[in-house]
C-alpha positions, 0 to 999 in steps of 0.5 A, a space after each residue: 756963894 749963890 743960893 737958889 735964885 729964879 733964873 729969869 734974874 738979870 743977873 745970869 744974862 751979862 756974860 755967855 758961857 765959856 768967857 766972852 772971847 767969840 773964838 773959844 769956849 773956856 770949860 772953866 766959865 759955865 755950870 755944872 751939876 755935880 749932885 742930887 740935892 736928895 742925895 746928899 747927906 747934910 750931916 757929912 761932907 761928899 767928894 766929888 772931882 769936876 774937872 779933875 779937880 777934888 772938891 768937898 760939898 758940904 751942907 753950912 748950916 750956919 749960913 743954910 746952903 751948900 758949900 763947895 771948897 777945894 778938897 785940900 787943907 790949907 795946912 798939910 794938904 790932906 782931904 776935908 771931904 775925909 773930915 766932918 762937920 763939927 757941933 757949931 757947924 763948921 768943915 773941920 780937918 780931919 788931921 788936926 781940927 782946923 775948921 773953916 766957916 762957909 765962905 772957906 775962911 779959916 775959923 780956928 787953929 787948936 794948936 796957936 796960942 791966944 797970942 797968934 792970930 794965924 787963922 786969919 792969914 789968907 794962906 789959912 783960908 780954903 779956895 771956895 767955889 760958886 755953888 746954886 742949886 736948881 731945878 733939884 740940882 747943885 751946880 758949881 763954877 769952876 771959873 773965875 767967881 766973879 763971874 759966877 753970877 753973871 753966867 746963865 744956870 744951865 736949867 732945863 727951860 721947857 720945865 720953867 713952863 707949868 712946872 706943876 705939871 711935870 712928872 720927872 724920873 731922875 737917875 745919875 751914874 759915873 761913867 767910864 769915858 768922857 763927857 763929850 764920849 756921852 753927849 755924842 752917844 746921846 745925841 745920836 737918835 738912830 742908835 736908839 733901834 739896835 743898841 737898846 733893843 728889847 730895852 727902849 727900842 726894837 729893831 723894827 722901829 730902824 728906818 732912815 734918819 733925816 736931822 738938820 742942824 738949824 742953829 749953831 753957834 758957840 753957845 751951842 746949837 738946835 736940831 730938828 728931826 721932821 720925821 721923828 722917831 718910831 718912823 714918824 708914828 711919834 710925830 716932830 722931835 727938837 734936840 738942843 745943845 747947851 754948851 757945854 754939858 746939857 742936852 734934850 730931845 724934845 717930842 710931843 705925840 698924841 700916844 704920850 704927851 710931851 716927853 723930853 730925854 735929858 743929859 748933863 755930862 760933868 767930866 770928872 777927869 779924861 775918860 770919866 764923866 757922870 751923867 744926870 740924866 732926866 725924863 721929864 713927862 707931861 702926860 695928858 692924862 694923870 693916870 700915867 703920873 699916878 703910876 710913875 710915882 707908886 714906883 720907888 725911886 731905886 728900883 727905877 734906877 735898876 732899869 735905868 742902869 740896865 738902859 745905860 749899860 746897852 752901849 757902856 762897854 763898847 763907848 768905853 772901846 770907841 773912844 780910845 779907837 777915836 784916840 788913836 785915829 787922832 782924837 775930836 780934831 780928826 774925827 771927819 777922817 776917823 768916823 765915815 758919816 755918810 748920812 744925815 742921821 750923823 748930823 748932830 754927831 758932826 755938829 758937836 765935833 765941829 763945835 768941840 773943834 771950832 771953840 778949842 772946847 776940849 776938857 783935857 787937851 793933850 790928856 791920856 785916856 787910863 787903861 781900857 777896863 775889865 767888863 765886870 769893872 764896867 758893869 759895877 753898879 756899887 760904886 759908879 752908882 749904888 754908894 752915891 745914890 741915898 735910895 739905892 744905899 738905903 734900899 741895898 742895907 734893907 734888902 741885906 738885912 731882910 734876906 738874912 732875916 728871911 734866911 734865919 726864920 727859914 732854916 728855923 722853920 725847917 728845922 722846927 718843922 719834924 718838931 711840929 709835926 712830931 708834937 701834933 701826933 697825927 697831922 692832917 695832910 693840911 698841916 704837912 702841906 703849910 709846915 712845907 710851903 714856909 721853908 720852900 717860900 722863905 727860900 724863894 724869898 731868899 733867892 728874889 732879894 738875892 738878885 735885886 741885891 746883885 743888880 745894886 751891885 753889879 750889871 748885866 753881862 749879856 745886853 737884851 739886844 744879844 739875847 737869842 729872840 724867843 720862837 713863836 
C-alpha cells in the first residue's frame, strides 16, 4: 500500500503506464481515481467497481490510510463493502465475522478453535490493491502491485506550480456510457457553443476551429488551438491527454486569469464511467476566489449537473450508434470528420486503435435507458456525494419543519385574531404574510430537493429564446 507521497519521487518515473510493451497499453497498468477523499466516510466501508471489478474502500485506522480489497470474502464470497469496521479497526464480514487487517491478511476466524490456525492460510487472505491519495484524490491500481510504485500518479501537474494560489471546484458523477464516450465529448471544444447554450456557452460564440495534434504517442498526446475559444477574445488554449483516463484544456486570458477544465474518466463497466471533473482558477484577482469559496459546495454541484446533463442523453445514444457502425476501431468510416475541429477526437480514436487501449474488447453496451433513469441525480451523484447527502437530509427536514409551523400558524391565526378583539389592519396583514411565506419557503426547499433528485427534462439550449 502507498500513502501520499510527493510526485517528484524516482520512484513514480521507472515504468510508463499501460506496461512497458511500445505496441499496447495494458488499462490494468495505470492509476485511477475512484473517490473524493472528502466524501468518504471513514467510519464505514464504500463500494466502488473499476473496471468491472467491486472493490471495497475502507479508512485502516491502524495503519492511518485507505485501503482497497477485492469486494469479495475469501470465505463465501459474499461483499465486505455490506460489512463494517470493527471496534479494533479491522474490515469485518458481514456473513460471519471473519476480520482482515490492511494489507488484506485474515486476522481472525470466530468460528476455529484454538487449536486451528486456518487464518493464516493464503486462501483466508483478501486480494489488496495499491491505493495513494493525491492532489485530494484516491487513485488505485488495478495491475500488477509491484508495479504500483514504479508508475506515475496521474495528478494535474499545472497545479504543482504555486498550488497555494489555485481556487479549485470539484464535482464527480457516474456516467451512463463509457470512458473513452466522456474523454471524446470533452475533448471536443466546438461542442461547447451549441450543447451548453445558455449553460456555458452561446451560439454566438460558434465560429471555425482550428486544433492541431503536436504530440502524440502512447502515453498519449498534446494539442493546441492558436485561436482559442469565444473566437479568439480568450486568447491561446493547450489541451493534454494523459493516457488513459486524465485530460485538460489549459487557457490564460487577461478577462479571467489562468482557467484549466479537467477530467478523469474511471470505467467502471461497458457503458459506465464516473467522471471527477475539476476547474482549477487562478484568478488575478482575489475577489473571484472570495466568492467562488462563500459558494456551498452542494449547490455548485447542482449547477454542475445541469452542465453535465446538456449532452447525457444523446452520449448515451451516440455510442451505441458507434457500436453498430463497428465500435472505436471503425470509427474513420462511421463519424464524417471533415474538419480540423475533430482533431483531437480522431487522435484519441487513433490512439484507442493503435495501442489495443479498449477497456471492455468485445463487450456489450446494456439496454439504452429511459430519459428519467438518465437524469437521476440521487443515485449517479446525491448518495456518494457527503455534501449533497448532507444538504438533501437538511433540506427535508426543514421543509417539513417549515410545513408544521405553517399549517400551525394558519390554523391558529382566526384564534389570534378572535383573541385580539378588534386588530389592527397591521396585525391581519403579518397574521396572513406567516403562512403565505412559510408556503413559499415550502415550494423553494421543494425544488432545491428535486435537482438533488433528479435532472432537468428540457436542456437550456431547447429552450424557446425570450423576445426582446
Amino acid at each position: 500500500m502507498l500513502t501520499e507521497a510527493p510526485i517528484s519521487s524516482p520512484q513514480f518515473n521507472l515504468l510508463p503506464a499501460g506496461g512497458n510493451d511500445p505496441d499496447r497499453f495494458d488499462v490494468k497498468e495505470a492509476w485511477y481515481p475512484i473517490h473524493y477523499i472528502e466524501d468518504l466516510d471513514p467510519a464505514k466501508p464504500t463500494r466502488f467497481t473499476l473496471l468491472e471489478q467491486d472493490l471495497v474502500i475502507w479508512w485502516d485506522r491502524q495503519a492511518g490510510q485507505w485501503r482497497a480489497f477485492v469486494d469479495q470474502c475469501p470465505h463465501r464470497l459474499v461483499p465486505l463493502s455490506e460489512g463494517r469496521i470493527a471496534e479494533d479497526g479491522l474490515l469485518e464480514c458481514p456473513y460471519h465475522g471473519w476480520a482482515f487487517r490492511g494489507d488484506g491478511a485474515c486476522d481472525r476466524i470466530p468460528q476455529q478453535t484454538v487449536d486451528v490456525s486456518a487464518h493464516t492460510s493464503k486462501r483466508a487472505c483478501v486480494t489488496a490493491l495499491p491505493t495513494v491519495v493525491q492532489q485530494g484524490l484516491l487513485f488505485v491500481y488495478p495491475g500488477q502491485p509491484e508495479n504500483a510504485t514504479q508508475v506515475k500518479v496521474p495528478i494535474i501537474e499545472p497545479m504543482t506550480e504555486s498550488p497555494e494560489e489555485w481556487i479549485c471546484l470539484n464535482t464527480f458523477r457516474d456516467l451512463p456510457y463509457d470512458a473513452l464516450t466522456l474523454l471524446e465529448n470533452v475533448l471536443d471544444p466546438s461542442h461547447v457553443p451549441f450543447t451548453h447554450h445558455k449553460s456555458v456557452g452561446n451560439r454566438s460564440n460558434a465560429a471555425p476551429v482550428e486544433l492541431d495534434v503536436v504530440e502524440f504517442g502512447k502515453a498519449g498526446f498534446h494539442g493546441v488551438w492558436e485561436e482559442g475559444p469565444r473566437k479568439g477574445t480568450l486568447g491561446r488554449q493547450e489541451t493534454q491527454f494523459i493516457a488513459p483516463n486524465l485530460m485538460w484544456h489549459d487557457l490564460t486570458s487577461k478577462q479571467f486569469g489562468r482557467t484549466l477544465t479537467v477530467v478523469y474518466a474511471t470505467p467502471i463497466r461497458k457503458g459506465e464511467c464516473r467522471v471527477f471533473a475539476r476547474f482549477p482558477f487562478k484568478f488575478a484577482s482575489k475577489l473571484p476566489g472570495f466568492f467562488i469559496k462563500l459558494t456551498p459546495r452542494w449547490y455548485s454541484h447542482i449547477g454542475q449537473n445541469n452542465i453535465l446533463e446538456d449532452d447525457q442523453i444523446f452520449l448515451h445514444y451516440q455510442e451505441r450508434y458507434l457500436a453498430a457502425h463497428g465500435g472505436s476501431s471503425n470509427f474513420a468510416k462511421a463519424f464524417y470528420l471533415p474538419t480540423r475541429a475533430d482533431a483531437f477526437v480522431s487522435a484519441l480514436r487513433k490512439w484507442v486503435n493503435e495501442y489495443e487501449a479498449e477497456p471492455f474488447p468485445g463487450a456489450a453496451l446494456p439496454p439504452r435507458l429511459s430519459p428519467e433513469v438518465l437524469l437521476d441525480r440521487y443515485h449517479s451523484h446525491t448518495q456518494h456525494c457527503s455534501s449533497c447527502r448532507t444538504a438533501l437530509k437538511r433540506i427535508q427536514q426543514i421543509r417539513f419543519g417549515v410545513a408544521i409551523g405553517g399549517a400551525i400558524a394558519w390554523a391558529m391565526l382566526p384564534l389570534l385574531l378572535w383573541a385580539v378583539g378588534q386588530p389592527s389592519l397591521l396585525l391581519a396583514v403579518f397574521a396572513s404574510v406567516i403562512p403565505l411565506l412559510a408556503g413559499g419557503v415550502w415550494v423553494w426547499l421543494g425544488q432545491l430537493e428535486h435537482q438533488l433528485n433528479q435532472g432537468r427534462e428540457i436542456p437550456p439550449r431547447n429552450l424557446p429564446d425570450k423576445k426582446s
